[in-house]
Legacy VTK file of the C-alpha trace (Angstrom):
# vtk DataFile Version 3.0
C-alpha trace
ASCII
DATASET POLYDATA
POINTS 116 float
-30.128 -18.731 -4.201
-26.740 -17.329 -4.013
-26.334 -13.867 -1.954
-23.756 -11.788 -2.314
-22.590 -8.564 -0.216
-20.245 -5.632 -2.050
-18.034 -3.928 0.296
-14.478 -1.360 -0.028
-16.287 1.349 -1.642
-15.551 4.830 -0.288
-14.084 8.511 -1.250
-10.875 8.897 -2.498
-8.679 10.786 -4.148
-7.668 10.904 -8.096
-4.790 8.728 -8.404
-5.339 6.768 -5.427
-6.577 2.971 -5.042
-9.478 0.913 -3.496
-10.193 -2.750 -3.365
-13.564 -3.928 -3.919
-14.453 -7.090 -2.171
-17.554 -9.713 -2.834
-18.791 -12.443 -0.763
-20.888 -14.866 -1.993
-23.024 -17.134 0.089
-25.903 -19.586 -0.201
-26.741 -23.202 -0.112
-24.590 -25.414 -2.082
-23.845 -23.339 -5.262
-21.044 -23.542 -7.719
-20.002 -20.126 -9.842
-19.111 -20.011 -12.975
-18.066 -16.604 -13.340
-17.416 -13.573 -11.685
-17.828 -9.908 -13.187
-17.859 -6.311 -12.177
-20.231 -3.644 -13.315
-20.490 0.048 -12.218
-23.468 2.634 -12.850
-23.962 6.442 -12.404
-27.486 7.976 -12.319
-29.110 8.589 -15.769
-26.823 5.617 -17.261
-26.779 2.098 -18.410
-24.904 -0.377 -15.979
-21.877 -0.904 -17.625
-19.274 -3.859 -17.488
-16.195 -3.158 -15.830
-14.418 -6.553 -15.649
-15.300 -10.104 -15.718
-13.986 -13.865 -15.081
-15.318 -16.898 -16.112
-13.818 -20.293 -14.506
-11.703 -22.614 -17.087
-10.064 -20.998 -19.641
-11.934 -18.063 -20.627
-9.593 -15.008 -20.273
-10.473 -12.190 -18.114
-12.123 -8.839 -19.536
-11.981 -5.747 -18.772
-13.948 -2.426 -20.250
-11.158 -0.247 -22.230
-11.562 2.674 -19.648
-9.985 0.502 -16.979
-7.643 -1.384 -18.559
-4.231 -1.153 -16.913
-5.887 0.143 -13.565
-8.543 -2.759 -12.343
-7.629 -6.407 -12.133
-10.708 -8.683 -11.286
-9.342 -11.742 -9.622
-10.662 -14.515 -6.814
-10.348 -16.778 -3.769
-12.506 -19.784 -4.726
-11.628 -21.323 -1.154
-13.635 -18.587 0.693
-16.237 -18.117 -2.458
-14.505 -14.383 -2.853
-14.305 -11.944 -5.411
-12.172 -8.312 -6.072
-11.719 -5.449 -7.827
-8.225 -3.636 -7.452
-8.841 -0.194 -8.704
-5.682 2.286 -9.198
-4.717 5.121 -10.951
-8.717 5.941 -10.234
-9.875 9.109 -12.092
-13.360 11.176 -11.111
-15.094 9.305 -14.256
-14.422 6.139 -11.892
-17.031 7.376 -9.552
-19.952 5.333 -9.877
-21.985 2.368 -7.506
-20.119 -0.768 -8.190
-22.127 -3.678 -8.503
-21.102 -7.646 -8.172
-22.750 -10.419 -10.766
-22.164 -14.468 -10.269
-23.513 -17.052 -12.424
-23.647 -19.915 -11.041
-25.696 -23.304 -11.781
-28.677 -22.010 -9.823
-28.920 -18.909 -11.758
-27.426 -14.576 -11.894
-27.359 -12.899 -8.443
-26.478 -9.294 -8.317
-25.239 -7.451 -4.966
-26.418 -4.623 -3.486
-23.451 -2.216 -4.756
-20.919 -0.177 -3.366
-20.839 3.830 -3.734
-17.022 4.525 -5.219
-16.316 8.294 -5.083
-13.318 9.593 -6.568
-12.606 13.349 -5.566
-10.415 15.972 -4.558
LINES 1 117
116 0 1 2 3 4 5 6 7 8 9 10 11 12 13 14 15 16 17 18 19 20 21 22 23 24 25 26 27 28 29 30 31 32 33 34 35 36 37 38 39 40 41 42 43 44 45 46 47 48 49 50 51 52 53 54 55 56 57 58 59 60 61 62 63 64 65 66 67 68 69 70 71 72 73 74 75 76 77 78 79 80 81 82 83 84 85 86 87 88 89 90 91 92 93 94 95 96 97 98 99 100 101 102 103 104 105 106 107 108 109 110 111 112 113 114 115
């Protein structure tokens, strides 16, 4: 089973920036994509951005394009969101998804508060 653990969530201020991190670990896994989602109480989970390995492009949700940029560090099995330009509809808990070959893992989430 592959665990992963969310962290780089925190308050900040409209127009500012925060970078999400994800760490995946487990016992001999291999990921085949990476993606982002976000949720606020009352709503769906939403996609924010995702990555699949090979040649898939990357995708990102229409409200963030321009501001996020989902990218990795397969060497260390690492995943991140660079949010900027963030606006109070960015405030949400910030979930991580893998697939990998065993399976989807989810993290925990991070709490991303943007406010003046």
């Amino acid at each position: 089973q592959v665990q992963l653990v969310e962290s780089g969530g925190g308050l900040v201020q409209p127009g500012g920036s925060l970078r999400l991190s994800c760490a995946a670990s487990g016992r001999s896994f291999v990921i085949y994509a990476w993606a982002w989602y976000r949720q606020v109480p009352g709503m769906e989970r939403e996609l924010v951005a995702s990555m699949a390995l090979g040649s898939s492009p990357t995708t990102y949700a229409d409200s963030v394009k321009g501001r996020f940029t989902i990218s990795r560090n397969k060497a260390n099995n690492m995943a991140y969101l660079q949010m900027n330009s963030l606006e109070p509809e960015d405030t949400a808990v910030y979930y991580c998804k893998v697939k990998s070959h065993i399976g989807v893992a989810w993290g925990q989430g991070t709490q991303v508060t943007v406010s003046s």
